[in-house]
LOVEXBA-668472 format. One line per 10 residues: their letters; for each residue x, y, z of C-alpha. Coordinates in pm, 1 decimal, padded with zeros to 6 digits. Layout:
% residues N
a> X Y Z | ...
% end
This chain:
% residues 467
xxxxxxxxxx> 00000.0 00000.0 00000.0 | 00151.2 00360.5 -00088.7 | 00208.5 00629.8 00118.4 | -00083.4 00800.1 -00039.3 | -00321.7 00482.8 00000.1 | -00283.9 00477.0 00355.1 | -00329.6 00876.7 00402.9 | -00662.3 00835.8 00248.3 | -00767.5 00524.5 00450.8 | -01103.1 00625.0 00632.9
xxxxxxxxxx> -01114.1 00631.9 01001.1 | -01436.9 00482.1 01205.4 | -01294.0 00749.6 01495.7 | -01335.8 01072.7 01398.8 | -01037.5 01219.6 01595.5 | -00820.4 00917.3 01519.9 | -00719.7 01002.7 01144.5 | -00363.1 00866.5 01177.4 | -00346.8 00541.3 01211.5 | -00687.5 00490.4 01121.1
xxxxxxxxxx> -00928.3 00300.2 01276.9 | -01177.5 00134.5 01058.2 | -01519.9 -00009.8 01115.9 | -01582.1 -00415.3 01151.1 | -01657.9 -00434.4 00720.3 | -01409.1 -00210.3 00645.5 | -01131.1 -00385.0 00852.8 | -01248.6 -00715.3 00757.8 | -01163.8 -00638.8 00371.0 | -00817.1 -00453.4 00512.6
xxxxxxxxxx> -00764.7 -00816.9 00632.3 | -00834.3 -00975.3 00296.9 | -00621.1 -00724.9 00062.3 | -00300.8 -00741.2 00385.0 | -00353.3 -01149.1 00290.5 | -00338.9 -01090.0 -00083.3 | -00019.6 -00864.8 -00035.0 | 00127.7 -01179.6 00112.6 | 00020.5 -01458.9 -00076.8 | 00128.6 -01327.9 -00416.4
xxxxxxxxxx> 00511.7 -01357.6 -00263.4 | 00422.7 -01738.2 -00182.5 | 00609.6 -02006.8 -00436.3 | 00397.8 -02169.8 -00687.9 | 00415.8 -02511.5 -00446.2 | 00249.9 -02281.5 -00130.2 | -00011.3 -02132.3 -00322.6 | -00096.1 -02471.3 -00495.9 | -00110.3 -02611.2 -00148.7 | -00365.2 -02384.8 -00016.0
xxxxxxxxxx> -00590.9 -02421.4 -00333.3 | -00590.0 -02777.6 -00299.9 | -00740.7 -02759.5 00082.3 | -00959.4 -02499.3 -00033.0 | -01063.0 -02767.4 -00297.9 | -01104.0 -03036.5 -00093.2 | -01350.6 -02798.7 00105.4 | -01532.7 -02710.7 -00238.4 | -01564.4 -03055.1 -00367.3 | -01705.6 -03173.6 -00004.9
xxxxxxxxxx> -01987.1 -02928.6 00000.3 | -02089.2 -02948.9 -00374.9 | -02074.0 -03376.1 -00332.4 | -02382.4 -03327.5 -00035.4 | -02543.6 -02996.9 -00162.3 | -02559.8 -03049.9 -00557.9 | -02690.1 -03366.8 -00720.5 | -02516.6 -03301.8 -01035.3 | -02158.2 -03302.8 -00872.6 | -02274.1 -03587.3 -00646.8
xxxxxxxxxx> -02300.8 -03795.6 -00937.0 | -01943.7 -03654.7 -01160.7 | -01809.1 -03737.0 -00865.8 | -01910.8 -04071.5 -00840.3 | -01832.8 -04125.7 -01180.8 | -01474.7 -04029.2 -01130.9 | -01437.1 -04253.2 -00798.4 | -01348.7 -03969.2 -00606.1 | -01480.3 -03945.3 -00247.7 | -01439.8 -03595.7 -00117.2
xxxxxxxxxx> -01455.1 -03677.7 00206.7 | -01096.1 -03823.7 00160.8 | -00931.7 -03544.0 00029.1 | -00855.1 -03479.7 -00383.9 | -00540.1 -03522.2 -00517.3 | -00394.1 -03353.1 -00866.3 | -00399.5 -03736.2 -01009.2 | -00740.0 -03701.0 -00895.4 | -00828.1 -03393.1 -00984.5 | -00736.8 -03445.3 -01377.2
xxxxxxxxxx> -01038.5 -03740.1 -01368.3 | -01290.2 -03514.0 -01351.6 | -01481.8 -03374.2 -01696.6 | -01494.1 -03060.7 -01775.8 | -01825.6 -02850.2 -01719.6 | -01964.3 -02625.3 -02051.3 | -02209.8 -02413.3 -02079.2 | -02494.7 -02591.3 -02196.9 | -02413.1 -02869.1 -01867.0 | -02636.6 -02571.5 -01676.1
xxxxxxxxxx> -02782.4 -02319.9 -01892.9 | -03172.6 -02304.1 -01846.5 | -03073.5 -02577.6 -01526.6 | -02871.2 -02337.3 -01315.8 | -03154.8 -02379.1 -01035.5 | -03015.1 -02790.1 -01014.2 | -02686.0 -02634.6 -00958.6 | -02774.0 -02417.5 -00673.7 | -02700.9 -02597.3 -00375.9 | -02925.0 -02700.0 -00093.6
xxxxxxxxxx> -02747.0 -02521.3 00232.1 | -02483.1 -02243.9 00267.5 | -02178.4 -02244.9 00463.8 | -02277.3 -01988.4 00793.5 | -02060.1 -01662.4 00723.8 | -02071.3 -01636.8 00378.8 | -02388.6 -01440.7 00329.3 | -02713.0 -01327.4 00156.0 | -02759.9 -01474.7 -00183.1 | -02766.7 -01283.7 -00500.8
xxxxxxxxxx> -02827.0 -01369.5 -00849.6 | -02593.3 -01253.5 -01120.4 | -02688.6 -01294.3 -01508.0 | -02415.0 -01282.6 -01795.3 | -02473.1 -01330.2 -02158.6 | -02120.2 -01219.2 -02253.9 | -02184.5 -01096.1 -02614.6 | -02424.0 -01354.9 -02692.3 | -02761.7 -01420.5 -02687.8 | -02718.7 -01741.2 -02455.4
xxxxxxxxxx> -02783.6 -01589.4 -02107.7 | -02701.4 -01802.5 -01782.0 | -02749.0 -01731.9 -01431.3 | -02516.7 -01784.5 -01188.1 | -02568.4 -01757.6 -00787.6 | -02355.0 -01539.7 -00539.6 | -02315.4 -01514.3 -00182.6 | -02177.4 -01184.1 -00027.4 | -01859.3 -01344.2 00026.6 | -01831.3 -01373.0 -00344.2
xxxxxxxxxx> -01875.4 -01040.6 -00376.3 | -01656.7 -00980.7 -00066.4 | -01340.4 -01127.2 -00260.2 | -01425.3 -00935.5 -00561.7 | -01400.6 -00634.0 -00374.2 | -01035.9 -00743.3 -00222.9 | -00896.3 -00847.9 -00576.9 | -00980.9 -00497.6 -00734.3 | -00845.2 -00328.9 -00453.2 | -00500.7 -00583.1 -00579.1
xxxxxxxxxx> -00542.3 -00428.1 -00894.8 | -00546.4 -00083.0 -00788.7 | -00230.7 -00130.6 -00540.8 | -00026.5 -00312.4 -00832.8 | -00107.9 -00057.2 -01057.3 | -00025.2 00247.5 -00788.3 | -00311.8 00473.7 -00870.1 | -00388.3 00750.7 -00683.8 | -00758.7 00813.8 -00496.7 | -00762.2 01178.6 -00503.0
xxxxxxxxxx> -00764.1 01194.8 -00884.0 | -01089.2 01197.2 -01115.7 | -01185.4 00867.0 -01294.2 | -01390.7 00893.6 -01577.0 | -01534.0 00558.4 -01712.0 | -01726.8 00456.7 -02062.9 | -01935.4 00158.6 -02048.0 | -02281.8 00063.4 -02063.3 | -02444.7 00198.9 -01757.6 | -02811.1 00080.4 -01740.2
xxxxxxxxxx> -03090.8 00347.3 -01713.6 | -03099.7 00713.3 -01822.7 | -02861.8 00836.2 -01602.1 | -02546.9 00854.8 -01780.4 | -02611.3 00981.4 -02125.5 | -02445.5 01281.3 -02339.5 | -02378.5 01552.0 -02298.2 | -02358.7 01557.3 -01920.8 | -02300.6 01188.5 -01797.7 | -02328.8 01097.8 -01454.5
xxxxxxxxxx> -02103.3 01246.5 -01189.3 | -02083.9 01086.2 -00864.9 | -01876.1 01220.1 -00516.8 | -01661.6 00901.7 -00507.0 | -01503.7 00656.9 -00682.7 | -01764.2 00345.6 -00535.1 | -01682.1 00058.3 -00402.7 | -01459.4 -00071.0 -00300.1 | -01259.6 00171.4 -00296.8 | -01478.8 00419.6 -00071.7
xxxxxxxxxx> -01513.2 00162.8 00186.7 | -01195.1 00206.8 00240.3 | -01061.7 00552.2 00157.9 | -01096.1 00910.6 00073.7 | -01161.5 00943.2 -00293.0 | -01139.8 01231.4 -00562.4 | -01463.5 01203.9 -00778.9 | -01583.5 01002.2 -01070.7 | -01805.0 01067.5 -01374.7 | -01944.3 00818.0 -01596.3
xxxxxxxxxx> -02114.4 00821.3 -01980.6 | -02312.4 00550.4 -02150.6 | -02102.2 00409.2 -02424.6 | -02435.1 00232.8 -02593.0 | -02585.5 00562.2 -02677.2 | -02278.7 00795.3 -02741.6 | -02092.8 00822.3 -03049.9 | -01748.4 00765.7 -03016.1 | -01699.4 01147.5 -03130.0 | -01950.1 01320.4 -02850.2
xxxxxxxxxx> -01737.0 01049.6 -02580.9 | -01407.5 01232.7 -02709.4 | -01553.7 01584.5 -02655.6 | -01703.6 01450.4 -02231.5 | -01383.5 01339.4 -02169.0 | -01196.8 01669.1 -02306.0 | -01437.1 01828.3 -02049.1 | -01354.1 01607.8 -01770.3 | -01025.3 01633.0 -01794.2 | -00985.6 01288.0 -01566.4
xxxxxxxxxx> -00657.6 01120.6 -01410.5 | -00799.5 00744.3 -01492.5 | -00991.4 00629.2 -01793.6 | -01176.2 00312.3 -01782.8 | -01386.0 00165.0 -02077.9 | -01334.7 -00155.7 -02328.3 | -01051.8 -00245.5 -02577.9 | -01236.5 -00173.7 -02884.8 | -01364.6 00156.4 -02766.9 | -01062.5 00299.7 -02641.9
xxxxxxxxxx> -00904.9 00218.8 -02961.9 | -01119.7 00426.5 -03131.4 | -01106.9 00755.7 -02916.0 | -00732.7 00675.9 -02959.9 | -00720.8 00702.6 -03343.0 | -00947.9 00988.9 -03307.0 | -00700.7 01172.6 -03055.7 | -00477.6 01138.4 -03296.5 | -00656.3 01243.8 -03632.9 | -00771.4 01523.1 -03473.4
xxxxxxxxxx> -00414.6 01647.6 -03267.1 | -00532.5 01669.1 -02941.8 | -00424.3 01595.4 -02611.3 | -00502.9 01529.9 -02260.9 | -00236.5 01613.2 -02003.5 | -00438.3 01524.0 -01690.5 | -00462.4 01140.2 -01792.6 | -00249.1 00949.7 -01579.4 | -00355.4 00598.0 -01681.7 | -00613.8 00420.7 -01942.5
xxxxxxxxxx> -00741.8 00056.6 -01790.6 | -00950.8 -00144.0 -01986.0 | -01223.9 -00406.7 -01906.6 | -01456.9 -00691.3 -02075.7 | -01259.5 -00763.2 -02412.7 | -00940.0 -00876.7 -02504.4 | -00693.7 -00603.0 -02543.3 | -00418.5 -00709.0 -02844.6 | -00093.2 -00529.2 -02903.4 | -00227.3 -00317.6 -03187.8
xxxxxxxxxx> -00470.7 -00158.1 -02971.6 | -00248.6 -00131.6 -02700.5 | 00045.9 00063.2 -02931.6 | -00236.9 00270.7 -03060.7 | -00354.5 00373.5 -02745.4 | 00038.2 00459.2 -02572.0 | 00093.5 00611.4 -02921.2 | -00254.9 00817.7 -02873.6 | -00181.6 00958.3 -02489.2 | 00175.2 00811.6 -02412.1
xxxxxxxxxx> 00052.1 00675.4 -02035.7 | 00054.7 00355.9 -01866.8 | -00265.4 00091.2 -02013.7 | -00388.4 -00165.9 -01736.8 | -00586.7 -00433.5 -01842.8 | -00781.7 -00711.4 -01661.0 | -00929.7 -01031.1 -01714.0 | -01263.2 -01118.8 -01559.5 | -01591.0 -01255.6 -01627.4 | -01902.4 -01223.3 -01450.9
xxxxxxxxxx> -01981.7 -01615.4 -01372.2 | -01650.5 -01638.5 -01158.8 | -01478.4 -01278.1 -01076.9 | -01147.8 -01224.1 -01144.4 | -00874.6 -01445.8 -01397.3 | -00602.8 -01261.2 -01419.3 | -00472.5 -00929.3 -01357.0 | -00211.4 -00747.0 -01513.9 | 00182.6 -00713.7 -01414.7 | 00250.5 -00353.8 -01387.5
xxxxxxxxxx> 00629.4 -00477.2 -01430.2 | 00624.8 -00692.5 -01721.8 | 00313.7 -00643.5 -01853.4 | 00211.2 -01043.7 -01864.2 | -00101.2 -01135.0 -01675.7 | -00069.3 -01318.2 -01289.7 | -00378.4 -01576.6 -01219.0 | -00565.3 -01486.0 -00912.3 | -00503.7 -01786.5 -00777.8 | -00671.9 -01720.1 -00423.9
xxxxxxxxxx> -00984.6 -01665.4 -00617.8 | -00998.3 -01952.7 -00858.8 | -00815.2 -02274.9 -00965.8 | -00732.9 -02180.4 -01332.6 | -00592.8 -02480.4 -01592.7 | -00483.2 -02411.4 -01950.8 | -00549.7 -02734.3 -02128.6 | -00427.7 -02825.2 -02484.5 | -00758.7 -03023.7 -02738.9 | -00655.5 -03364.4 -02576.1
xxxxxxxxxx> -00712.1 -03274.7 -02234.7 | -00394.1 -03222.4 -02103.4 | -00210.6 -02919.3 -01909.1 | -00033.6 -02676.4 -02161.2 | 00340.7 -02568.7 -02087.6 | 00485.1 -02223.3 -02127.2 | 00448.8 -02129.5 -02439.3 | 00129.4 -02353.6 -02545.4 | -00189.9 -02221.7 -02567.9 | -00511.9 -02413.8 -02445.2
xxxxxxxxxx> -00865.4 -02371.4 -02314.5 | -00904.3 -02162.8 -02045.4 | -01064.3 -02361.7 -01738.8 | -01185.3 -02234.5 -01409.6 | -01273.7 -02348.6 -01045.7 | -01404.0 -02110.3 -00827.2 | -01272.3 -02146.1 -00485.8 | -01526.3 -01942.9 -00276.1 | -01873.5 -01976.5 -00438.0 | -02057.0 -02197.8 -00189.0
xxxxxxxxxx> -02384.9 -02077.9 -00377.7 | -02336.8 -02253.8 -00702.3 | -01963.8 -02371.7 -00752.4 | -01825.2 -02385.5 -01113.7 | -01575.0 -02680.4 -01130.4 | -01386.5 -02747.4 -01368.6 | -01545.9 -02480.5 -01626.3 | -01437.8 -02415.0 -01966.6 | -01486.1 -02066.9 -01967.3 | -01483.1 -02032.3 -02362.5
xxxxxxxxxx> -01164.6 -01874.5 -02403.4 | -00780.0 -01934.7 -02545.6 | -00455.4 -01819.0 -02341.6 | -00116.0 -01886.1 -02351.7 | 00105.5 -02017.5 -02043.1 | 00384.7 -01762.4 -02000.2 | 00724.8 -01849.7 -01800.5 | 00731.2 -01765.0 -01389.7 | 00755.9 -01372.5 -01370.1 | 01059.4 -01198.2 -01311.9
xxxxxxxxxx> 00885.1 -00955.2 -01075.9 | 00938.1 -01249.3 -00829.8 | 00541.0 -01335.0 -00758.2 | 00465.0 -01704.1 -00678.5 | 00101.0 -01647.3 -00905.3 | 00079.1 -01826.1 -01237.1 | 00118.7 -01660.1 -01569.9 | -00085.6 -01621.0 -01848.6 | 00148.7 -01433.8 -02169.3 | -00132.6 -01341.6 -02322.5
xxxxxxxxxx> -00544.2 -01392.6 -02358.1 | -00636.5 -01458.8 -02721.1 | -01005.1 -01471.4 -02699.7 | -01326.0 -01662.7 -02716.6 | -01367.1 -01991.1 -02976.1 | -01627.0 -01752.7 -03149.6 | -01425.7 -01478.1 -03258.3 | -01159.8 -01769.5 -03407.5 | -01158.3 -01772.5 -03792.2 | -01180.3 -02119.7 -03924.9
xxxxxxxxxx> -01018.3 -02156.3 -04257.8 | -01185.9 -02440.9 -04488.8 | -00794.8 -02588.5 -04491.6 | -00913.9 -02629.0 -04099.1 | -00663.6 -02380.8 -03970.1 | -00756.6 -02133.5 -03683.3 | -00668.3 -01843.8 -03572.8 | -00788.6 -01450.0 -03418.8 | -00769.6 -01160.9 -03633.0 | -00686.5 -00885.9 -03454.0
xxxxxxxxxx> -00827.8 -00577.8 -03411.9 | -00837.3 -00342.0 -03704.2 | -00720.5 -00629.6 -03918.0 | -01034.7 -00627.3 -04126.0 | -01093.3 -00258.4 -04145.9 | -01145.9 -00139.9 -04462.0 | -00999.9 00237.2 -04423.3 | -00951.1 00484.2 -04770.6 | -01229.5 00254.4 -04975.4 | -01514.8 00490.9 -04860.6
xxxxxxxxxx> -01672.5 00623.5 -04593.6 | -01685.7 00374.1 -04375.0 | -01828.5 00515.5 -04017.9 | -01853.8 00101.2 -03857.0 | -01760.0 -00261.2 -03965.4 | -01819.2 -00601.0 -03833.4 | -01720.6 -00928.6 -04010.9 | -01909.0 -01205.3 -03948.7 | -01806.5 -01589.2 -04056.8 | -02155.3 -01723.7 -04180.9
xxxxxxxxxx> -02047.1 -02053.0 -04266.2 | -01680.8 -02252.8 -04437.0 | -01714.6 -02083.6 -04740.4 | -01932.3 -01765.8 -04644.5 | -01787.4 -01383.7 -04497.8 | -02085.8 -01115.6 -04398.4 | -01912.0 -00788.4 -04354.4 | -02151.5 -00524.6 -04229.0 | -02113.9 -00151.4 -04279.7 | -02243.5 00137.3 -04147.3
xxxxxxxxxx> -02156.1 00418.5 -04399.9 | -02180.1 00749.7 -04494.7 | -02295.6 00720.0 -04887.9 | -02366.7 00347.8 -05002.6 | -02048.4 00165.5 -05170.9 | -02005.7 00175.3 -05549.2 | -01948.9 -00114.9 -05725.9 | -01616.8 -00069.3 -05808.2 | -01622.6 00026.6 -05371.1 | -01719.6 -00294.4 -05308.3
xxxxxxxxxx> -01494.0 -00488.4 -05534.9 | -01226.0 -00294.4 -05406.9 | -01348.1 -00436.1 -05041.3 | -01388.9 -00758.1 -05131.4 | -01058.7 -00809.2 -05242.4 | -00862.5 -00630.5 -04944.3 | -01084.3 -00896.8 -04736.1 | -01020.4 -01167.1 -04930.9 | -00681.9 -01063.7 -04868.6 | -00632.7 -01032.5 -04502.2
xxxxxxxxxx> -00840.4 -01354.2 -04472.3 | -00592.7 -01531.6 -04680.7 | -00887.3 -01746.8 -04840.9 | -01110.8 -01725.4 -05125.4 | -01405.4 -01688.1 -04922.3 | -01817.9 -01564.5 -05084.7 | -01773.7 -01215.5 -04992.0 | -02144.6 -01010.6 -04880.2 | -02237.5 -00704.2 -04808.1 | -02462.5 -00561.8 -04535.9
xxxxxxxxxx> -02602.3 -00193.9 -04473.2 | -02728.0 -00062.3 -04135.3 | -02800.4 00237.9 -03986.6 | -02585.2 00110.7 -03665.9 | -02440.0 -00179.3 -03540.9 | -02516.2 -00246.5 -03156.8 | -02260.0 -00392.2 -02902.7 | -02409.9 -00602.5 -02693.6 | -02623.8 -00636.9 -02416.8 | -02301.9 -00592.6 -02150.2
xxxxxxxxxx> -02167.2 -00290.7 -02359.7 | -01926.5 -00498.5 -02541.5 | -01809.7 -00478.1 -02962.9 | -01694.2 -00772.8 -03173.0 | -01506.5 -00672.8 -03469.1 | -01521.8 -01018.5 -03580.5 | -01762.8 -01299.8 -03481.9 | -01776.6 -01674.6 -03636.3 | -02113.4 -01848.4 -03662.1 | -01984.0 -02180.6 -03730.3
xxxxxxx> -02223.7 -02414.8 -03475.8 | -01869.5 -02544.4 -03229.6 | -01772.7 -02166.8 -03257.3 | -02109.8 -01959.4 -03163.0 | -02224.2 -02273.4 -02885.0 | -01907.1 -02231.5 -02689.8 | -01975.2 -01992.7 -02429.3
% end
């Protein structure tokens, strides 16, 4: 914790400021994040330790509160009661999506541990239309709260100064011109200290020109909003020459953040760019090394396995499914979940912390292009864009089928012929396959129900079912 962290820690005594006193909540999340500080120092044997006894606790409570485990469990002759061993461990199947969608009631289990809270339901759809539930208890949300407080210490940022974030925001209450403004920057954070204040703008209903001129007015230290988005205001900052000496720090949330995008961006406002991996079902996956730059699993909050297509653990340097346990979720535990994405196992970090490495995220199985030759791979951001053809305001590519490429447009004057030739052949091009090129107009393409843009999406059936 900085010098300037613990200045603006909150006191429960009002004439105690220094050291301050906090109140039971408050202190018991002080706990947590002085834990965390720890842990991350542990060796990669310690902190595999600990997740295993937390496992053994998991597995015990899901084997007499959830009929579904009950039985995978059974089926993989393990008897929790006994304890789980890696050997173990590597029996049991991996849970998908459609194992609980439109079930997740069956999965909720029958009694909660005392201590760990009210219930709560969280829904996620990720940028899909395949919604699932999954079930909280307040200690679920109690560990979220500790891990983003990790993220802020790693990343050194200061509380006094303004953060300014574009995302969806539900309601009316954050739209252009004026956005929301709010005293504080929320929790967690003001549970714990003395904030500057934050402001906050819709990104579903804002043009990505009217979010450039908000944020020129609210001249803020920290900007938070999604890959895709951010590259965007960046190439616009740049177009248009202008510049915003108050931003300290750009961090980015819900998509996958590639190099291009992240060059752009330092390029655009030459400050650091924090990124994070999370999704809703199970909290936080990784966060970002503010040293090197790889990502560190949160391995207090989940048991997370990369595992190659035959079911095996991927070395440094492969890249497999992504697979996640969560270690705290007495509600509805996710074991042994393949969350639908791709990363790659990076070597033990020279910054010296005992947490596993991820090099890099590559993304979901439905934003994979799969060549009729059967190769695979993630075109990266801007790839496809088809800049200097015409006036292109919006693009998305869409994989129809093998043979088939949608590319949908949202332009200023419709494409000429020779326009669209022209496209086809720079796609045709970047795709590196022959593929039936067609053409879509619309007045705007939506990001999704979470606030979220793909720039390319497959709808191949094992691509579009996979999370």
């Amino acid at each position: 914790m900085t010098f300037q962290q613990i200045s603006n820690l909150k006191s429960n005594i009002g004439t105690t400021v220094f050291p301050a006193i906090p109140s039971a909540y408050p202190s018991m999340l002080l706990s947590a994040f002085h834990q965390l500080g720890k842990s991350q120092w542990w060796t990669p044997e310690q902190i595999r330790g600990k997740q295993f006894q937390q496992l053994n606790h998991v597995l015990l409570h899901a084997y007499n509160n959830i009929p579904f485990y009950r039985r995978r469990l059974k089926e993989a002759g393990i008897k929790p009661a006994k304890g789980i061993t890696a050997k173990k461990w590597s029996t049991l199947p991996f849970l998908v999506r459609r194992d609980f969608q439109g079930k997740e009631d069956e999965f909720l289990a029958k009694s909660i541990p005392d201590g760990h809270g009210e219930l709560s339901e969280i829904k996620t759809s990720g940028s899909t239309a395949e919604p699932i539930r999954v079930y909280a208890t307040g200690l679920v949300h109690f560990f979220w709260s500790a891990f983003t407080l990790r993220d802020h210490d790693w990343h050194k940022r200061d509380f006094n100064g303004k953060l300014a974030s574009i995302r969806h925001i539900k309601g009316n209450k954050a739209q252009y011109p004026g956005g929301m403004d709010m005293k504080t920057w929320g929790d967690p954070v003001q549970t714990l200290y003395h904030t500057g204040p934050a402001s906050a703008l819709d990104i579903k209903r804002t043009d990505v020109i009217d979010q450039l001129e908000w944020l020129s007015r609210q001249k803020p230290e920290y900007l938070l909003t999604y890959p895709s988005n951010a590259l965007e205001l960046a190439k616009l900052t740049i177009s248009k020459g202008l510049t915003f000496p108050s931003l300290k720090e750009l961090r980015l949330m819900g998509e996958v953040a590639d190099k291009k995008t992240l060059n752009i961006c330092k390029q655009a406002w030459n400050i650091p760019v924090a990124d994070a991996y999370s999704a809703n079902e199970v909290g936080y996956i990784a966060l970002q090394c503010q040293e090197q730059g790889n990502y560190h699993i949160q391995s207090e909050n989940l048991y997370v396995e990369i595992i190659d297509d035959k079911g095996k653990p991927c070395a440094p340097g492969e890249t497999g499914k992504v697979v996640v346990t969560t270690l705290h979720n007495f509600a509805m535990p996710l074991i042994r979940y393949q969350i639908g994405d791709y990363a790659e196992v990076g070597e033990p970090c020279s910054c010296g912390r005992g947490l596993p490495v991820l090099a890099r995220i590559l993304g979901r199985v439905r934003n994979m292009l799969v060549l009729p030759t059967g190769e695979k791979y993630w075109p990266s951001s801007g790839s496809l864009a088809l800049p200097n053809i015409a006036p292109i305001k919006q693009q998305q590519t869409i994989q129809k089928d093998s043979e088939h490429i949608e590319v949908r447009l949202v332009v200023g004057r419709p494409l000429t012929r020779e326009e669209e030739e022209q496209a086809r052949k720079v796609v045709i091009s970047k795709l590196g396959y022959d593929f039936k090129i067609s053409f879509v107009y619309l007045d705007k393409i939506e990001r999704s129900a979470g606030g979220k843009f793909e720039e390319f999406m497959s709808e191949l059936p094992q691509m579009s079912t996979s999370r």
